[in-house]
N, C-alpha and C positions, 0 to 999 in steps of 0.2 A: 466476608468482605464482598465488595458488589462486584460483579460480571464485568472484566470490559469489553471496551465497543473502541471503536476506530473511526475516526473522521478523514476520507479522503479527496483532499483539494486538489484538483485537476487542472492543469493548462498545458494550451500548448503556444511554444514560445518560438521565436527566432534559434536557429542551430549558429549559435557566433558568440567568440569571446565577451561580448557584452553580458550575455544571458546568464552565462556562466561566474562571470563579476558581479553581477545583482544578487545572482542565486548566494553567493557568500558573504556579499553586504548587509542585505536586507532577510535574508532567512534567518540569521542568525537573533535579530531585533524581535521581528514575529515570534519566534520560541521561546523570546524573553518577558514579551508580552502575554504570552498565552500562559507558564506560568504563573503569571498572577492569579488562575482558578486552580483552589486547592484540589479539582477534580481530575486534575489535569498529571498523568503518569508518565509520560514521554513522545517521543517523537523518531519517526524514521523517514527522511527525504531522499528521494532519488531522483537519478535524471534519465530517459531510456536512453538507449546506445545500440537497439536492436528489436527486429521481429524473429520470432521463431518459425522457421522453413516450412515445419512440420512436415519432412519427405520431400519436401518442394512442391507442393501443393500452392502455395504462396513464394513461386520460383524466382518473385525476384526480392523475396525478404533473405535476409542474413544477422546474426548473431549480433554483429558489430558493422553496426551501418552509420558510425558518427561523421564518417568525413561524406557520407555520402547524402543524409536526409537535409533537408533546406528546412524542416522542422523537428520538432522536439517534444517530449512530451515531461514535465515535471507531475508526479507522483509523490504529496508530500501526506503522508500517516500521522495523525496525531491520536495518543491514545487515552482513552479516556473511563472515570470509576463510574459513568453513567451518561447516555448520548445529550439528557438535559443541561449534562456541566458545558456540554461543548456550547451547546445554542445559547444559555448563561453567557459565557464567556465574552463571545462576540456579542450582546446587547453592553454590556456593563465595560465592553475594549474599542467597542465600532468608531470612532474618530480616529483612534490611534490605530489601529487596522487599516482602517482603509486609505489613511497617508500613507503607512509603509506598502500597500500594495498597488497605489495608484504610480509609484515610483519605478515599475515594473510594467507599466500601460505601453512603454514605447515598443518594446519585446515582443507585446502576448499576438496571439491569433486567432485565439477559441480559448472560451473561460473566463471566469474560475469557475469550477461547479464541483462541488464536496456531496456525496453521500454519504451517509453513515453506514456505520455494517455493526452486527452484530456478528464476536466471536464462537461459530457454532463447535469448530474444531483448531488444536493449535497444539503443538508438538513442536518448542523452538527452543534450544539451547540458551544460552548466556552469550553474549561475544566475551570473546578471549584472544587474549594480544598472546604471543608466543611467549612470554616473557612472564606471563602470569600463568601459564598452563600448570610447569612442576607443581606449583605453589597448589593449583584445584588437584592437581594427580595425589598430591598428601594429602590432605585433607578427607580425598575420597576413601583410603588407603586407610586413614586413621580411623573412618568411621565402620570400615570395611562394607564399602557398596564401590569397592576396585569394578566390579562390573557394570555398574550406571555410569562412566566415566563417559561424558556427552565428545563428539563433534566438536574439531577447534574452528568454529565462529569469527573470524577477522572480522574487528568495527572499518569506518570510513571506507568505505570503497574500495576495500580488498577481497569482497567477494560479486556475486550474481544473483538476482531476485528475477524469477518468471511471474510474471505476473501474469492469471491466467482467466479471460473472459466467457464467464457461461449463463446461458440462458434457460431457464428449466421449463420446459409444460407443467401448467399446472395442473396440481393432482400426481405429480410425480418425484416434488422435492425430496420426501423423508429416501425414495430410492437411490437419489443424486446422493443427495451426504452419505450413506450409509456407502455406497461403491466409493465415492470420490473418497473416505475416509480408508476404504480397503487400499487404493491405489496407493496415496499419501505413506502409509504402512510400508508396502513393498516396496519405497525408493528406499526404506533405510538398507537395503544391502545395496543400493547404485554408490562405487565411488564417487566422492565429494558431496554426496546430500547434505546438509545441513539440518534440514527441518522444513515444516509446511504451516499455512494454517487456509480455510474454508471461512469466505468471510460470506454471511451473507446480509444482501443490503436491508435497509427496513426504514430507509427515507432519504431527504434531500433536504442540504441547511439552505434556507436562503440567502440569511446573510453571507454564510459563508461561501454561497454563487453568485453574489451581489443580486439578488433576483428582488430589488423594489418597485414599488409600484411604478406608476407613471411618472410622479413629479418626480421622485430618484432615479429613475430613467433619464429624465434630461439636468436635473443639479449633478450628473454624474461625468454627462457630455460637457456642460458647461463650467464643470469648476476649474480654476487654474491653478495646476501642482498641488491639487489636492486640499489647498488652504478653505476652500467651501465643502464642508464634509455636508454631502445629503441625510435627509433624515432616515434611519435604520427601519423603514418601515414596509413591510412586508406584504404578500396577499393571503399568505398559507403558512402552517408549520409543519415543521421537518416530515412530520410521518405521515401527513396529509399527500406530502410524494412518493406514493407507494408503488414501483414501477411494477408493473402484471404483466405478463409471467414474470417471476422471482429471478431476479439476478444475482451471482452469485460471481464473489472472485475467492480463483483456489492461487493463494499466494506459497512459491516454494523456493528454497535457496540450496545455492549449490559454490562450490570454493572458486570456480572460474567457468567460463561460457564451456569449454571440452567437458566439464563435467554435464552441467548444463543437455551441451545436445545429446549425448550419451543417457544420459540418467533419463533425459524425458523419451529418450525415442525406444525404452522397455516398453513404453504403449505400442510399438508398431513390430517390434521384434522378440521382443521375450512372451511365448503362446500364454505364459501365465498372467502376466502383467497384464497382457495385450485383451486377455479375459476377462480380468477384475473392468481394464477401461472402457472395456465395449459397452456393460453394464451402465456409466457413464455415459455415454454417446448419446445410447438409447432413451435420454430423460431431456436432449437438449433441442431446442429451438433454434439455438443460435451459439455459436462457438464451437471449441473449445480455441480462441484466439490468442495468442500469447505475446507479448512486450516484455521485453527482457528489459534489464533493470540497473541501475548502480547507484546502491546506497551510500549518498556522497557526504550525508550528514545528519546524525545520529544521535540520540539521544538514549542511552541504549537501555534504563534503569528501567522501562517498559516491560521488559524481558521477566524482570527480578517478579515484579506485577504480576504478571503471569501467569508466570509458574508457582507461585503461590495459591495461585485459585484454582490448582489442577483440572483444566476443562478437561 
C-alpha cells in the first residue's frame, strides 16, 4: 500500500467566536469536498490554545493562552495515499475550494500556506471513546497480544497535540530522525503520552496557499463573495518549494496540557531523556519551538491508514 504523506493548511485567524463558528460551518464542507479524491485517507483539525514555556525561556508563553492571544493559529492535517492526490484534488475541487474558503477571508491574518510532509516516523494509537475501550481490551485478550494493549486516545478535542518546530543543518538530518525517534521512544513511560509522529516537509501546495500568479493575485482582491473564482494557475509545483535547511515537525500527543508539560520537560529533567534530546538540539538551526494544540475535529480513520503501513 503507498506511504502516507500529510498536507498542512496554516492560518492565522482572529481569536473570537466568529472564527470558531466558521471553523464548524465551513470545515466541515472542505472535508466533504476533499473526499471526493479517492486518495484522500482522513483529516485531523486543530485550533492552538497555547505556546510551550519550555522552562520559561519564552516567559511570557503559557499552555492555555485562549483568553489571552488576539490571534490564533488553525492547523488543519489532511492525509493523504500520495502527496500528488493532494495537488490532484485541489486542480479537479479549485471553484468549490475557494468559495468555501474565501467565506473565512473576514477572519484570516496570515495564510493559507500548506506544506506537505512526508511521514518519516509515527507511532499513533487508534482514538478510542471509553465506551469502546472493553470492546479493543477483548478482542486484544482473544487474540492474546493483552500486552500490545495501546493508550486510550480520546477523538474531538478531549486531548493535546504539541506541535513541535525544527529546523536541521544540513548534512545533519539522518542524525535529527535517528535522536528525535530515540526521544519520541522514551515519552512512552511519561504519564499521559499518546503517541508521536516526525513529519518531514518536502514542499509547498500552491493552490493550497492560494500562491497564483499575478492576474489571480488581483481576481482574488477583486472578486465579490467569492462568485468570480480566479483562474488555478500557478508559478511552481509543490516540490519545487523545497525549504533548505530541512524542516521538520515532530508532532506528539498527550491526554491533557499537565501531561503535556511534564511529559515534554523529561528533555530538561530526566539526565536520560535530557541525553537522548541534546543529540537533538545539536542538529538544529532553528527551534525546537512548540504550539500546543486542540484537535477540535477529526476524521479519525487516518489512524486505521496507518497503522496498516507500519512505518
Amino acid at each position: 500500500m503507498p506511504k502516507p504523506y500529510v498536507a498542512i493548511n496554516m492560518a492565522e485567524v482572529k481569536n473570537d467566536p466568529k472564527t470558531l463558528e466558521l471553523f464548524g460551518k465551513v470545515g466541515p464542507k472542505v472535508c466533504m469536498v476533499t473526499a471526493r479524491h479517492p486518495g484522500f485517507v482522513g483529516f485531523q483539525n486543530h485550533v492552538q490554545i497555547g505556546v510551550v514555556p519550555m522552562g520559561n525561556r519564552w516567559g511570557g508563553a503559557s499552555l492555555d493562552m485562549r483568553q489571552n492571544l488576539s490571534s490564533i493559529m488553525l492547523m488543519q492535517y489532511t492525509f493523504w495515499r500520495d502527496w500528488k492526490d493532494h495537488e490532484e484534488m485541489h486542480r479537479q475541487n479549485w471553484a468549490n475550494l475557494f468559495r468555501l474558503c474565501l467565506q473565512c477571508a473576514d477572519q484570516m491574518i496570515w495564510g493559507p500556506y500548506e506544506p506537505l510532509y512526508e511521514i518519516v516516523y509515527a507511532d499513533m494509537p487508534l482514538n478510542t471513546e471509553m465506551t469502546d475501550f472493553t470492546v479493543m481490551v477483548g478482542k486484544k485478550f482473544a487474540a492474546g497480544e493483552a500486552v500490545s494493549i495501546p493508550p486510550i486516545s480520546q477523538p474531538f478535542g478531549k486531548r493535546v497535540v504539541a506541535f513541535g518546530e525544527h529546523v536541521v543543518k544540513e548534512g545533519l538530518e539522518s542524525q535529527f530522525e535517528e535522536a528525535a525517534i530515540k526521544v519520541l521512544q522514551a515519552f512512552k513511560a511519561a504519564p499521559g503520552f499518546l503517541g508521536g509522529m516526525i513529519l518531514k516537509e518536502i514542499g509547498v501546495s500552491p493552490l493550497g496557499s492560494l500562491q497564483l500568479d499575478s492576474k489571480g493575485f488581483h481576481q482574488i482582491l477583486e472578486t465579490a463573495n467569492g462568485m468570480d473564482v480566479p483562474e488555478p494557475k500557478t508559478i511552481y509545483e509543490a516540490p519545487e518549494f523545497r525549504n533548505k535547511p530541512q524542516r521538520y515537525i515532530v508532532h506528539t500527543e498527550w491526554s491533557n496540557t499537565d501531561a503535556l508539560m511534564f511529559g515534554l520537560g523529561r528533555v530538561l529533567i530526566y539526565p536520560e531523556v535530557r541525553q537522548l534530546h541534546d543529540k537533538v538540539l545539536d542538529t538544529l538551526v532553528y527551534g525546537p519551538y512548540i504550539r500546543v494544540l486542540n484537535p477540535m475535529m477529526e476524521g479519525t480513520f487516518w489512524r486505521e491508514y496507518l497503522n496498516e503501513f507500519h512505518l
